[in-house]
PAZAPA-4460 file (N, C-alpha, C; in steps of 0.05 Angstrom, whole numbers, plus 32768, in hexadecimal, padded with zeros to 4 digits):
% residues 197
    n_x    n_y    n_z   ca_x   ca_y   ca_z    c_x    c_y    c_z   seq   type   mol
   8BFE   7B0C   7B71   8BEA   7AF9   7B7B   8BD2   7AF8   7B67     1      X     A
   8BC3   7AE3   7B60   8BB1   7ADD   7B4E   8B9E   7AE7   7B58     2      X     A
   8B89   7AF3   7B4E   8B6A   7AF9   7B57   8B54   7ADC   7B4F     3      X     A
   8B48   7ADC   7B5B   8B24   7AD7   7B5B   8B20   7AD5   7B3F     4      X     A
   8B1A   7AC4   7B30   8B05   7ACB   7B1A   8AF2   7AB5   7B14     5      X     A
   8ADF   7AC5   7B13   8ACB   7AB2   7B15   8AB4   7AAD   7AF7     6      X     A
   8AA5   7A9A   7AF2   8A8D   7A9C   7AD8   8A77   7AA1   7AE6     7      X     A
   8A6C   7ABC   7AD8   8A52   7ABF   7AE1   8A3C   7AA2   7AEA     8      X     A
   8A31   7AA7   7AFD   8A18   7A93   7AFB   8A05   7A92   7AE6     9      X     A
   89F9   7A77   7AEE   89EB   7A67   7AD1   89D0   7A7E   7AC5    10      X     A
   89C8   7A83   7AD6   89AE   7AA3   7ADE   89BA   7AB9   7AD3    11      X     A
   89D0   7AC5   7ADC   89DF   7AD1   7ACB   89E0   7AD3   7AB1    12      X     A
   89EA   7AC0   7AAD   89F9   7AB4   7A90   89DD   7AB8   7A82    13      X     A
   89CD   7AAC   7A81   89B0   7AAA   7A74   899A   7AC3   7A76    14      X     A
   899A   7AD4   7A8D   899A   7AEB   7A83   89A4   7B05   7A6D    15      X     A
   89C4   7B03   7A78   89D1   7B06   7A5E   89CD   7B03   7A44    16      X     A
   89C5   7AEC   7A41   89C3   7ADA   7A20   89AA   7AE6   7A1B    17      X     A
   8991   7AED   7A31   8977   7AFC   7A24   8977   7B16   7A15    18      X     A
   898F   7B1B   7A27   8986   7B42   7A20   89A0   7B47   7A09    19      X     A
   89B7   7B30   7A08   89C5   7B45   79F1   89CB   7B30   79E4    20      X     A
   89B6   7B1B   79DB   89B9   7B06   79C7   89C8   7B16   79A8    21      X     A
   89BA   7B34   79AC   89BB   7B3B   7988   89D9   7B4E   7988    22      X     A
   89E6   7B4E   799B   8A09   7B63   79A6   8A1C   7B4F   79A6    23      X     A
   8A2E   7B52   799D   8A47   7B41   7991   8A5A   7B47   79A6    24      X     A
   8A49   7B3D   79C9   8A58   7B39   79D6   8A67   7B23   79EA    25      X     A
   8A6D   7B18   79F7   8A73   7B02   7A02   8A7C   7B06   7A1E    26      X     A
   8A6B   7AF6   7A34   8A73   7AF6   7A48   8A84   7AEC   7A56    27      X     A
   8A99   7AEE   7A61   8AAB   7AE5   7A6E   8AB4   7AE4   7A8B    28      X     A
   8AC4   7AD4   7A9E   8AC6   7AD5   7AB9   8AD5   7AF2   7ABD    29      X     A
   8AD1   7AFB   7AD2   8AE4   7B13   7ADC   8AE4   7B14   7AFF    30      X     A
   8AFC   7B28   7AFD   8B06   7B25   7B1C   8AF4   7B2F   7B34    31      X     A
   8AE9   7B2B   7B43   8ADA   7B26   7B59   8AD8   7B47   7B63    32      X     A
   8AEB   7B59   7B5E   8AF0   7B66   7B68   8AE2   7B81   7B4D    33      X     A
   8AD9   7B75   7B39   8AD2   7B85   7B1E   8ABA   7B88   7B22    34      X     A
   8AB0   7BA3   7B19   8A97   7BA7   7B1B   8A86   7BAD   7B02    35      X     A
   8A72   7B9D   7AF8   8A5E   7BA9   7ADD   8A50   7BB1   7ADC    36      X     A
   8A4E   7BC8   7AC5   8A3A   7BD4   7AC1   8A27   7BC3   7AB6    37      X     A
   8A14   7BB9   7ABB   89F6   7BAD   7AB6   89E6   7BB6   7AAD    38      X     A
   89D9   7BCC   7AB3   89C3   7BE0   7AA4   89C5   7BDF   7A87    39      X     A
   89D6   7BE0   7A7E   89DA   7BE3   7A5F   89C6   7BC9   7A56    40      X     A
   89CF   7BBB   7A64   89C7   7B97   7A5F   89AE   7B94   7A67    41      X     A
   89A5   7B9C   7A7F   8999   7B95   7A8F   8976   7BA8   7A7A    42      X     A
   897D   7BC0   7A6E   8969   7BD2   7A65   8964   7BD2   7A44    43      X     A
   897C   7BC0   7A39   897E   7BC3   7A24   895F   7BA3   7A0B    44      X     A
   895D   7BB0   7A03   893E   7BA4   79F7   8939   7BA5   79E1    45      X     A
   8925   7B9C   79D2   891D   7BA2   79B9   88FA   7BB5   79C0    46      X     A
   8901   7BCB   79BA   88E7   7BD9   79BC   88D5   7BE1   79A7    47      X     A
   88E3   7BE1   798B   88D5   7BE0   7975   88E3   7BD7   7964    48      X     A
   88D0   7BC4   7956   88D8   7BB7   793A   88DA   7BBE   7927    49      X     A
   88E2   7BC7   7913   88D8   7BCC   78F2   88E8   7BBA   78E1    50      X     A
   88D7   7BB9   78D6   88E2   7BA9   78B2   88F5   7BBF   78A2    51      X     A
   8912   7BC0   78A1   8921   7BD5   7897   8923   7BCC   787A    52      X     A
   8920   7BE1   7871   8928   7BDD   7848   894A   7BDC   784D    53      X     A
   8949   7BCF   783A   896D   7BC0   7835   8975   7BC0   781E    54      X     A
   896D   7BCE   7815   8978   7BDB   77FA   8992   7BE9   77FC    55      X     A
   89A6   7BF0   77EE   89B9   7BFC   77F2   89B9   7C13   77EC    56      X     A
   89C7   7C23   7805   89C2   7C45   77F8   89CA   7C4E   77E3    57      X     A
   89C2   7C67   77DE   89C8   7C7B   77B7   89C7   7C8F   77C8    58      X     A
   89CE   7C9C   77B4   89CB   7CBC   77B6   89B3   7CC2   77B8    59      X     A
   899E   7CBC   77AB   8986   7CC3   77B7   8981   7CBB   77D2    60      X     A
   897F   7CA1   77DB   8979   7CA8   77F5   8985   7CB1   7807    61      X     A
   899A   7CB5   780C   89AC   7CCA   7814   89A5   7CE6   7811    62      X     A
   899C   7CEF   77FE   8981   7D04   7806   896F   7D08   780C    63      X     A
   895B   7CEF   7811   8941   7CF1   781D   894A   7CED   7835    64      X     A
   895E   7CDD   783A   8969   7CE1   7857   8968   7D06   786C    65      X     A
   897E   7D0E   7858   897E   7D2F   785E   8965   7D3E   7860    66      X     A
   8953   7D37   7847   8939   7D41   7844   8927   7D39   785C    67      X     A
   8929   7D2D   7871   8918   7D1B   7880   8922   7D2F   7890    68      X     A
   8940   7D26   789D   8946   7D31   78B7   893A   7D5B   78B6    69      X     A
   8944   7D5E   789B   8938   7D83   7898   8923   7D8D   78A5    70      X     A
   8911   7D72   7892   88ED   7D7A   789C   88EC   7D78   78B8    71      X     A
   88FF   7D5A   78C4   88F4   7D59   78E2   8903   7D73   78EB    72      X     A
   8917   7D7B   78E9   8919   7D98   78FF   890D   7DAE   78F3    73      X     A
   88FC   7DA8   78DE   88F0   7DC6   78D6   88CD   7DBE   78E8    74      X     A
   88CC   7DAB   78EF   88AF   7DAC   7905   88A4   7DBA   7916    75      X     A
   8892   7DD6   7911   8890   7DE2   792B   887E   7DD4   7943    76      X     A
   8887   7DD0   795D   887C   7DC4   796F   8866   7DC5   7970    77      X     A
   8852   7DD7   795E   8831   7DD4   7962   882F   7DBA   794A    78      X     A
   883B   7DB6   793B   8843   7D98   7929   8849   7D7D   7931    79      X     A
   8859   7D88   794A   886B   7D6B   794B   8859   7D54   795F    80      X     A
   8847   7D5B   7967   8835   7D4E   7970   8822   7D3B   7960    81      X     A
   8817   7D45   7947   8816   7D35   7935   8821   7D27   7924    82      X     A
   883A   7D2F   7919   8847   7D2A   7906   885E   7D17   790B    83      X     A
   8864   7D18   7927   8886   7D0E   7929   8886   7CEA   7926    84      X     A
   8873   7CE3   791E   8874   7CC5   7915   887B   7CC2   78FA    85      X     A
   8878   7CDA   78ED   887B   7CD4   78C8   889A   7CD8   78C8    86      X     A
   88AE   7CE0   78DD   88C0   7CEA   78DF   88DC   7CD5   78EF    87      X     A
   88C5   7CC6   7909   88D7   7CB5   7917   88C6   7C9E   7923    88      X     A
   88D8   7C8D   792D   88CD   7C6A   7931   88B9   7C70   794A    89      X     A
   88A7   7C60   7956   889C   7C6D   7972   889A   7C56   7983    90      X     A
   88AD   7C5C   799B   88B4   7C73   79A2   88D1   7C69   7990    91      X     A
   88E1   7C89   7992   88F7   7C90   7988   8909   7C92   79A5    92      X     A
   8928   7C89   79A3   892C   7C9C   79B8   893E   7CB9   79B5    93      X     A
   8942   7CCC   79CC   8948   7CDF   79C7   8964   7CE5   79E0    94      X     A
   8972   7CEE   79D2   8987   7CFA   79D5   8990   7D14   79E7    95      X     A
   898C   7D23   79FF   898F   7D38   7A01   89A8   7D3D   7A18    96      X     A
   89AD   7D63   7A16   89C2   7D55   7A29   89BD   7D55   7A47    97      X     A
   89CE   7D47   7A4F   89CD   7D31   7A68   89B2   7D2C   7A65    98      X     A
   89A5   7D18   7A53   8995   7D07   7A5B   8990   7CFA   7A40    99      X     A
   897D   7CD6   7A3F   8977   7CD1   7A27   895F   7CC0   7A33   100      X     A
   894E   7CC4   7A23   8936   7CB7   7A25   892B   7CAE   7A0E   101      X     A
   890D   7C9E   7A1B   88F4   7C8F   7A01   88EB   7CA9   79F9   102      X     A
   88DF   7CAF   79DB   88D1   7CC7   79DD   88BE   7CBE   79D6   103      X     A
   88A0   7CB3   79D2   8887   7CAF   79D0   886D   7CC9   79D4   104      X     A
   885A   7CBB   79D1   8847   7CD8   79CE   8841   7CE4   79F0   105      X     A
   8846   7CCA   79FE   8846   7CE2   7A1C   885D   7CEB   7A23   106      X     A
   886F   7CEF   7A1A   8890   7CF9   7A1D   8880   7D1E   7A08   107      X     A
   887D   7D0D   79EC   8877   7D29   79E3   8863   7D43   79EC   108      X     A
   8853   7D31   79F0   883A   7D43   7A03   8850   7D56   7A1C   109      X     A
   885B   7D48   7A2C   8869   7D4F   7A3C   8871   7D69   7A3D   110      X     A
   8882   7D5D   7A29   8893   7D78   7A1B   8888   7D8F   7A11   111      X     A
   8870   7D89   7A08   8863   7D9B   7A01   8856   7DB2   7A0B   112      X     A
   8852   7DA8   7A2D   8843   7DB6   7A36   885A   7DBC   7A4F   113      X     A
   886F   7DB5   7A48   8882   7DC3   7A5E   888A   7DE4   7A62   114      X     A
   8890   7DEC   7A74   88A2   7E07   7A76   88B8   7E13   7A63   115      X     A
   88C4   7DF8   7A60   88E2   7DFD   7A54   88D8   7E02   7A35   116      X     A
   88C2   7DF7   7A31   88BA   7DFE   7A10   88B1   7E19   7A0C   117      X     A
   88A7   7E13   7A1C   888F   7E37   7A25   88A8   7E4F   7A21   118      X     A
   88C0   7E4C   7A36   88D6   7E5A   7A33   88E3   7E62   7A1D   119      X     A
   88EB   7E43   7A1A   88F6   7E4B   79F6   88E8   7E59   79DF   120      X     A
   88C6   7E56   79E0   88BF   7E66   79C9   88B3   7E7E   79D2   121      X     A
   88BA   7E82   79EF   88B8   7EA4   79F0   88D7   7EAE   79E8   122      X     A
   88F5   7EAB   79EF   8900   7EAE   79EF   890F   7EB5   79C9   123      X     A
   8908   7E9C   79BE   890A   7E91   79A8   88EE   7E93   798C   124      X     A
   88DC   7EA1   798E   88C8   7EA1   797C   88CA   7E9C   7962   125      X     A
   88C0   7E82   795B   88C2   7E7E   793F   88B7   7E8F   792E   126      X     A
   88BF   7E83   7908   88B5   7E89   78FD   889A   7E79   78F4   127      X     A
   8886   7E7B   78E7   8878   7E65   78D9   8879   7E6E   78BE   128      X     A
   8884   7E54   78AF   8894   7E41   78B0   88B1   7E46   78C9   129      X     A
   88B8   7E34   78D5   88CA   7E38   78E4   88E6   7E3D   78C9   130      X     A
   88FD   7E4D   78D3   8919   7E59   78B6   892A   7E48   78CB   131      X     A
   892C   7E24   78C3   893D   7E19   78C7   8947   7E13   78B3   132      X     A
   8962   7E0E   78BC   897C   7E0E   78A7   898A   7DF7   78AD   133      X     A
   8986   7DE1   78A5   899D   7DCA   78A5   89B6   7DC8   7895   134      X     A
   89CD   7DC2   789D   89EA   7DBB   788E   89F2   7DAC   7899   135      X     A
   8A0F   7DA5   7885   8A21   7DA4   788E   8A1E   7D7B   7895   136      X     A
   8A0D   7D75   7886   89FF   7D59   7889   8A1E   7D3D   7889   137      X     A
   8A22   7D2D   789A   8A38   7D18   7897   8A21   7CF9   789A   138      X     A
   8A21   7CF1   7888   8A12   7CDA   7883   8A24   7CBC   788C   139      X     A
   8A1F   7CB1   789D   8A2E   7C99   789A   8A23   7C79   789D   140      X     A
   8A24   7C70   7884   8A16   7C57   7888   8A14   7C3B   789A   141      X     A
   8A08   7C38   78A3   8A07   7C22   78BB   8A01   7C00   78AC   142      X     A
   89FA   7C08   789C   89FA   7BEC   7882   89D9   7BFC   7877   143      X     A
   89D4   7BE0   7871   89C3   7BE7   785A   89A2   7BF5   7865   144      X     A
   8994   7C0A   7868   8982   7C12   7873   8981   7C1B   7886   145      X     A
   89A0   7C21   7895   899D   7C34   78AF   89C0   7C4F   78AA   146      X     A
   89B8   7C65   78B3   89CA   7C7D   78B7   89CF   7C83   78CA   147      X     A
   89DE   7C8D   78D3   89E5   7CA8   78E3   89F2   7CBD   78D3   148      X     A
   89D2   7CD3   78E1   89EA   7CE7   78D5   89EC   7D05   78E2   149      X     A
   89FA   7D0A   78E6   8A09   7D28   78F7   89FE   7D46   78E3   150      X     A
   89F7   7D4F   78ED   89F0   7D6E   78DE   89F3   7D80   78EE   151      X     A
   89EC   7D99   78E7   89E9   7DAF   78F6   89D2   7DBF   78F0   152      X     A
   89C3   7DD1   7905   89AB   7DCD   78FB   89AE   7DF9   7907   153      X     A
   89A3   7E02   78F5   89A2   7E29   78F9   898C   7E34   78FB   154      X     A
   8981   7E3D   7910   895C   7E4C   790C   8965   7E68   7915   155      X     A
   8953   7E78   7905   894B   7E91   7904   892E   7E97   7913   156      X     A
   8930   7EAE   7927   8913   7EA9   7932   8910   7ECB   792E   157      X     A
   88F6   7ED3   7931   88E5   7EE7   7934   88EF   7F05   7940   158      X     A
   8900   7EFB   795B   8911   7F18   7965   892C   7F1A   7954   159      X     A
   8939   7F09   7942   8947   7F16   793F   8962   7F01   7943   160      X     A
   8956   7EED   794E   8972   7EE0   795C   8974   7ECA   794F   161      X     A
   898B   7EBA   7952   8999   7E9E   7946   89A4   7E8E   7955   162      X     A
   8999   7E70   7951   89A5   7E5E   7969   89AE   7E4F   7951   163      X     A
   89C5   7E3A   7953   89D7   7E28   7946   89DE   7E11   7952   164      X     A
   89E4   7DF9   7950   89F1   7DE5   7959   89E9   7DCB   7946   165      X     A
   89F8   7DBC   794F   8A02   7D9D   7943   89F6   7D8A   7955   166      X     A
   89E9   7D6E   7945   89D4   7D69   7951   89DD   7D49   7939   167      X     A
   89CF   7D36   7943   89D2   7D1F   7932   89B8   7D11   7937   168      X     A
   89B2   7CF9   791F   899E   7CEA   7928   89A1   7CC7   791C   169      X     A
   89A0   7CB2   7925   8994   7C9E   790D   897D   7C94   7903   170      X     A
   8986   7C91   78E6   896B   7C8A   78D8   8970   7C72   78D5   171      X     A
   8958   7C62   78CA   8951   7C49   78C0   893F   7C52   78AD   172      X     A
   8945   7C3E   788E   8932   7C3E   787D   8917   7C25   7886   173      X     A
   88FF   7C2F   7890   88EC   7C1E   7899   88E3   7C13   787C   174      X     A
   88DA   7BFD   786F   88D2   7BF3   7859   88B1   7C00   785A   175      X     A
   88A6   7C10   7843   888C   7C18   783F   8885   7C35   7848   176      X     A
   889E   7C39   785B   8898   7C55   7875   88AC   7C6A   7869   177      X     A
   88C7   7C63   7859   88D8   7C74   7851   88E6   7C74   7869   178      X     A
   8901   7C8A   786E   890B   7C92   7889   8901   7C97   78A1   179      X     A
   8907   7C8A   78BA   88FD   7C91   78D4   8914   7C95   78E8   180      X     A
   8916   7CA4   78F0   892A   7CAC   7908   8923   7C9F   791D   181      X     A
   8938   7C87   7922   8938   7C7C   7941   8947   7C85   7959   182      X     A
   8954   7C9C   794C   8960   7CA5   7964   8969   7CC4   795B   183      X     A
   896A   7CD2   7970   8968   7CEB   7965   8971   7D03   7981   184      X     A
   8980   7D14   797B   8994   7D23   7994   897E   7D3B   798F   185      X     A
   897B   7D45   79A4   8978   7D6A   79B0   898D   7D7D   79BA   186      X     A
   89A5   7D79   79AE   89B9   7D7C   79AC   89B3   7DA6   79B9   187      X     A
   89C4   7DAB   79C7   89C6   7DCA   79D4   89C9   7DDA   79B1   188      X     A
   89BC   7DE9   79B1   89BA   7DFA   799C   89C1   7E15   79AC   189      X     A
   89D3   7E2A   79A6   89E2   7E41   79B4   89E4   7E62   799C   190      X     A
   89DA   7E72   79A9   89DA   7E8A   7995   89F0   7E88   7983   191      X     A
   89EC   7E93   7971   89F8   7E93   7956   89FB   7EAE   7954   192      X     A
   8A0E   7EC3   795E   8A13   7EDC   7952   8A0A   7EE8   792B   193      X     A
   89F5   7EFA   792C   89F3   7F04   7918   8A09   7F06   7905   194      X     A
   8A19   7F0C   78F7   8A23   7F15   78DB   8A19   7F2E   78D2   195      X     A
   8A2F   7F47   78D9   8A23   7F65   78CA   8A30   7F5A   78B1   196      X     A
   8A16   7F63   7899   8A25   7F6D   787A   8A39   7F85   7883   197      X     A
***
């Protein structure tokens, strides 16, 4: 037996066409009985603009790339309050697990003055300079002035202990600004067993 299928309404349709004019997608009738996810659609926006350099990558920038993402995880949080604009778009969003959000300066403040930070750097006491260790870098080009790229990121802290994990972010080359991270994970970082000589 045939099902129902129907074309979205004209309201519909023209909604649609607002929010994902710039997604190489196309709407079509479906069965009555199908249900869509909307939110994607419904939340998806332009929240910040930049003028991207479109130059084609080199090897050099392919290192300032790496060089960027280093500095941003070598930020100790009495820093990142000032600094995390020379680093990422604002707001940026962020990545964590089970959850992703805007991060802006009241997100950072936030964070800043939360428990869970408080915890971590009793638990975790940096160094100053913080002894982060980035590797293990996979660069992959998105065309001309934007990356993703996957690393792994290693800190050494004060008692003695080692956390490790894999963590990714993308960049855009902003024209005048150099690299800015528009998106960027807090990926679970998990003890790292010492190594006896």
């Amino acid at each position: 037996m045939a099902r129902d299928r129907h074309t979205p309404s004209p309201e519909v349709t023209a909604a649609f066409a607002r929010v994902a004019d710039e997604l190489p997608l196309e709407l079509v009738p479906a069965e009555v009985e199908a249900r869509c996810v909307g939110v994607a659609f419904a939340f998806f926006q332009r929240t910040v603009d930049v003028e991207v350099d479109t130059r084609a990558p080199t090897a050099k920038t392919e290192a300032q790339a790496k060089d960027h993402l280093t500095r941003w995880e070598s930020l100790a949080p009495q820093e990142f309050s000032a600094s995390w604009r020379d680093y990422a778009t604002e707001p940026y969003v962020g990545v964590g697990p089970g959850w992703v959000g805007i991060i802006d300066q009241a997100a950072i403040d936030d964070w800043l003055k939360s428990p869970q930070l408080a915890e971590a750097e009793k638990t975790h006491p940096t160094f100053t300079p913080r002894t982060v260790k980035v590797t293990k870098y996979q660069l992959v080009a998105l065309g001309p002035g934007r990356f993703i790229a996957v690393y792994r990121v290693e800190e050494r802290y004060r008692n003695g202990k080692v956390s490790a994990g894999n963590t990714f972010a993308v960049l855009m080359r902003v024209r005048g600004k150099g690299w800015r991270i528009a998106v960027a994970s807090k990926g679970t970082r998990h003890e790292k067993p010492i190594r006896k000589a």
